[in-house]
N, C-alpha and C positions, 0 to 999 in steps of 0.2 A: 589792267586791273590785276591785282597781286593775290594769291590767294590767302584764305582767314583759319584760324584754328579750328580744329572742332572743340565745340563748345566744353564738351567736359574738359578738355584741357587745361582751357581757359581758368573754369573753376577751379581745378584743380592748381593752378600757377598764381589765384588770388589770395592763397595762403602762403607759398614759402615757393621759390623758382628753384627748381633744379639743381641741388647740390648748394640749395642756397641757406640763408644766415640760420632759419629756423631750426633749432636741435632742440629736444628737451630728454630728458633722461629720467625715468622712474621705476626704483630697483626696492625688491622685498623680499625677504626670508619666508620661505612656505613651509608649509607642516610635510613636504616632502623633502625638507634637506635642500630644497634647490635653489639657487638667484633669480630670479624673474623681471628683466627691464624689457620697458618699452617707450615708446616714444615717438619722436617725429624727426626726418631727417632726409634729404633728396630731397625732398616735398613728397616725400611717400613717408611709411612707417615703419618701423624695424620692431623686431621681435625677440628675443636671445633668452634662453634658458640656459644656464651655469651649473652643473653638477660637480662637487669635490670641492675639495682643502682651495679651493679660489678665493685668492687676494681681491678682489676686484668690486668698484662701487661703481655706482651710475655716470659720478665722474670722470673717470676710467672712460667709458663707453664715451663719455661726449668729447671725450678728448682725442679717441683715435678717431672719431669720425670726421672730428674739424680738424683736425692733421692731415686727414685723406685730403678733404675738401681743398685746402690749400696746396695741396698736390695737385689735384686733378682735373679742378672746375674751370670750365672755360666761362660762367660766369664769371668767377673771380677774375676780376682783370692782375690783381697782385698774384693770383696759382701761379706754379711750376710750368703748367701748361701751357699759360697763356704767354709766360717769360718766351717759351721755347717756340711758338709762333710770331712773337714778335722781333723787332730790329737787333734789338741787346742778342751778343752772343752769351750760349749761358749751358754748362758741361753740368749733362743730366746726372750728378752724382746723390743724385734722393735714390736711396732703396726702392722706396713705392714708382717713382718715377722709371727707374730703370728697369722694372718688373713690369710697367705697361709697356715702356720700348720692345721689351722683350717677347714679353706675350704678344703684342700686337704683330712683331715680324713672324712667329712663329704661325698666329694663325693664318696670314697673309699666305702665309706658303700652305699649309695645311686644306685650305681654301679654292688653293691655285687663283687668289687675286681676288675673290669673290666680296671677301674681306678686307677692305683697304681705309688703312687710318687718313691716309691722303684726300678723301673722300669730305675731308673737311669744309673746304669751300663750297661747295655746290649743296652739301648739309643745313649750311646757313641759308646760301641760297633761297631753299627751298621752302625755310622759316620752319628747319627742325631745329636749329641749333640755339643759340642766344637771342639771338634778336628774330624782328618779325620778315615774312617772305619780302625777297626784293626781286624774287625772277619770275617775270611772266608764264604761264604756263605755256604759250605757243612761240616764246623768244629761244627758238636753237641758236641763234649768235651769238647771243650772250652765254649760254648753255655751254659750247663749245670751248669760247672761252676761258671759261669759268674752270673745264676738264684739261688746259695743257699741263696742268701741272697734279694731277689726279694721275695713278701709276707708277710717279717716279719714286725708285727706291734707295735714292741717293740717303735716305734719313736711316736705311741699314746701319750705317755706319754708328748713329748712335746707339744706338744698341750694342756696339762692341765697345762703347767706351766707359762700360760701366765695370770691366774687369778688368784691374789694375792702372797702371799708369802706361797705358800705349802711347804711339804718336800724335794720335788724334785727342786725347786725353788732353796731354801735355800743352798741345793746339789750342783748346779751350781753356785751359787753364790761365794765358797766355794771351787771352782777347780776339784771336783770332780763330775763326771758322778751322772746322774737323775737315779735312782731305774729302772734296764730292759735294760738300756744303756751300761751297764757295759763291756767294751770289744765288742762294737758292730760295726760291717764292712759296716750297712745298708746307703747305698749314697740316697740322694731326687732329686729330680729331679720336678718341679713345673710349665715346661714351658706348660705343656699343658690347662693351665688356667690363666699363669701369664701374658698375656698379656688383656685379658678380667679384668682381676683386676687390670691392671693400669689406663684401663678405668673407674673402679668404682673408685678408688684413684682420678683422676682430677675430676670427677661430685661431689665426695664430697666437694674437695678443694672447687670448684667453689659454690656450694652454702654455703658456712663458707665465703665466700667473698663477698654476698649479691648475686648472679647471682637466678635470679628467675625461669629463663628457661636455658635451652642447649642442644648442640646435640655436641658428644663428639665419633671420631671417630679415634682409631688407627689401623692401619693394617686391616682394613677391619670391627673389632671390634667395635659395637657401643651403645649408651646409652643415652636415652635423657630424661629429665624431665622438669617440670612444661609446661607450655603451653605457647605456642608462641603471639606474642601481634596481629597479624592478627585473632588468634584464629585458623588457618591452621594447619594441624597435620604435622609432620615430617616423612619424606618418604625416604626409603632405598631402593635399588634396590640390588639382591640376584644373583649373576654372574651364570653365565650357567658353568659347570667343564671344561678349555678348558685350552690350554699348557700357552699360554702365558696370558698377560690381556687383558682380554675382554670387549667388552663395551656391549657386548649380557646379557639380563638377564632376569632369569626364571621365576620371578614375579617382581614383587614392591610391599612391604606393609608398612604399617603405624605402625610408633612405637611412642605409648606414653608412658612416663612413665615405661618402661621397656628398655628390654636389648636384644640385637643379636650378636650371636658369628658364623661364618660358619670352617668348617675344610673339608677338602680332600685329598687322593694323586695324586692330579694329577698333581702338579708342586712340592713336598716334596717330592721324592725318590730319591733311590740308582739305579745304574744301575751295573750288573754282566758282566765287558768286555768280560769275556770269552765264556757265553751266550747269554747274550744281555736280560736277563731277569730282569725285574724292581721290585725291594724292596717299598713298600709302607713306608712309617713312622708312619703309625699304629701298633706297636703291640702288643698279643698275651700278655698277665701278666702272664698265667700259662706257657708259652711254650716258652715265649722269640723272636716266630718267625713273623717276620713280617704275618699281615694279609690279608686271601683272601678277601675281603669283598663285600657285592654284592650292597657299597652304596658309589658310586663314590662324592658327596659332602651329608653334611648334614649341615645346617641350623638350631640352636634348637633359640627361643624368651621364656625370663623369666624375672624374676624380679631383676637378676643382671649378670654384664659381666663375672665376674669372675664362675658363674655358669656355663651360656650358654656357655660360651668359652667352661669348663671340663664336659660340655653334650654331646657339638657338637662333640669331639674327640671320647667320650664312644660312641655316635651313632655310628661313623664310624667302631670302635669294634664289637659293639653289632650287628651290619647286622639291614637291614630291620623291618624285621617280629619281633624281640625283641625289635627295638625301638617304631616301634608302639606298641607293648603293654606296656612298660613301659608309654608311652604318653596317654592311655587308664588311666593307675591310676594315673596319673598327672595331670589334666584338666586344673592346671592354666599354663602349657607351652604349646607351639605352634614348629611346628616343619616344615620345607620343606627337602624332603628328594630325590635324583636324584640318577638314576638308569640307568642302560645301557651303552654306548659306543658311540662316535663322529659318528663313521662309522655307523652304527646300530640305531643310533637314540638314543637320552635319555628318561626317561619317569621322569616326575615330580610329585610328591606326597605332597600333603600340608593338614596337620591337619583341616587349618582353611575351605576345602572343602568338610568337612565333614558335615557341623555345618547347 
């Protein structure tokens, strides 16, 4: 028996899957000078306020967003991504494409492996990914199999082919496989950051389009720069972990000029019918197995979405006590991190109460 989604999932994938066809865009002039669109889009909803001499319509917005999608969606069977795990050789020359290659190796290392795009098969596996679970929750043979090719970092190399015309470049260009790719089985998998990077994708659009300030929020995901014409800072509110949507929340902080991504399992798992035991969507890069972990949401704030997004997840990896020390040799990120249980009480943890 395979395990089932939780149900708000479900709900929530009965309107538009994941980085799927649904966009809608709707954008108005306020009595404060500013652009105001919102919409639907991931199957979640984006939020974007535009301050200044900005070019920019709702159009606009629906366009970089079905750009991204095409880049990045492993639904999409025609994306970029889905090119780059299948048989077709295909030389990662998209910007947005080579910017997740990029980010993904650097958090990998930043991580120490914690964070692994490789992580793809066993993703699906588990019926986080596209389609529905196909791995038994007590099948390690297939499990293990599933991880020989989890780890390998031979897909580095693409990542170096998006500056200039190297060998490997050249390689591709050429129909044949980059130097380490040769006959390689390794799938990527990007989503644990790629929606944090779509957020950085529209703030940059927006300021190439005169936009002097914004607050750019999708799926929870957000990012705002330059300074608002009140001179008020822009202010996020950080949900308390709880099944459905909450209007409850565990702080509110001020984000200028930076980025906030949050991740949890408390509405992303599996459920085992025959148990009744719930799979997190965190897991395990060495083991493959979903993880126990003792950080029901985390919170990371940095200097871009597409980071904080692939922090906030490795927190929920890393447990507590390892995220705060990594936050210890970081000092320019900020972190809230939540602990405990509904029934039991939560306990809240935030960096910046240390200070």
């Amino acid at each position: 028996m395979t395990l089932v989604a939780n149900p708000y999932l479900l709900r929530k994938a009965a309107s538009a899957a994941f980085f799927g066809a649904m966009l809608l865009a709707v954008g108005c002039q306020s009595s404060d000078d500013a652009l105001h669109f919102e919409g639907e889009a991931q199957a979640t909803t984006f939020h974007i306020t535009v301050y200044g001499d900005a070019r920019v319509e709702a159009s606009d917005i629906q366009r970089w967003l079905a750009e991204y999608n095409h880049v990045a969606s492993p639904w999409d069977s025609t994306s970029l991504i889905s090119a780059l795990n299948g048989p077709a050789v295909v030389a990662p020359d998209h910007p947005y494409l080579c910017e997740l290659l990029q980010i993904g190796r650097a958090l990998y290392y930043e991580t120490e492996g914690v964070l692994d795009p490789t992580l793809a098969p066993v993703i699906e596996a588990w019926g986080f990914g596209v389609g529905p679970a196909t791995l038994l929750p007590g099948d390690t043979m297939a499990l293990e199999t599933l991880m020989q090719h989890v780890g390998d970092t031979s897909w580095f190399s693409l990542a170096h082919l998006c500056t200039g015309n190297s060998p490997a470049k050249l390689a591709l260009d050429q129909g044949r496989p980059a130097p380490g790719r040769e006959g390689t089985r390794t799938q990527l998998n990007f989503m644990s950051f790629s929606q944090g990077h779509s957020v950085d994708i529209v703030c940059d659009s927006l300021r190439a389009r005169g936009a002097s300030a914004a607050f750019v929020e999708i799926g929870g995901e957000v990012r705002t720069f330059g300074v608002k014409p009140d001179g008020s800072s822009y202010k996020v509110g950080i949900e308390l972990p709880q099944q459905g949507k909450s209007t409850d929340y565990a702080q509110t902080v001020e984000l200028n000029e930076r980025a906030l991504a949050t991740s949890g399992n408390y509405r992303n798992y599996k459920v085992d019918p025959a148990t009744g035991a719930h799979y997190g969507h965190t897991l395990d890069a060495k083991t493959g197995w979903p993880i126990q972990t003792d950080v029901l949401s985390a919170t990371l704030i940095g200097p871009s979405c597409a980071e904080a997004d692939g922090m906030a997840t490795a927190a929920m990896a890393m447990g507590m006590e390892k995220t705060k020390q990594w936050l210890a040799q970081h000092p320019e990120w900020d972190a809230l991190l939540i602990s405990g249980n509904e029934a039991e009480g939560l306990q809240v943890w935030a960096s910046w109460n240390l200070e």
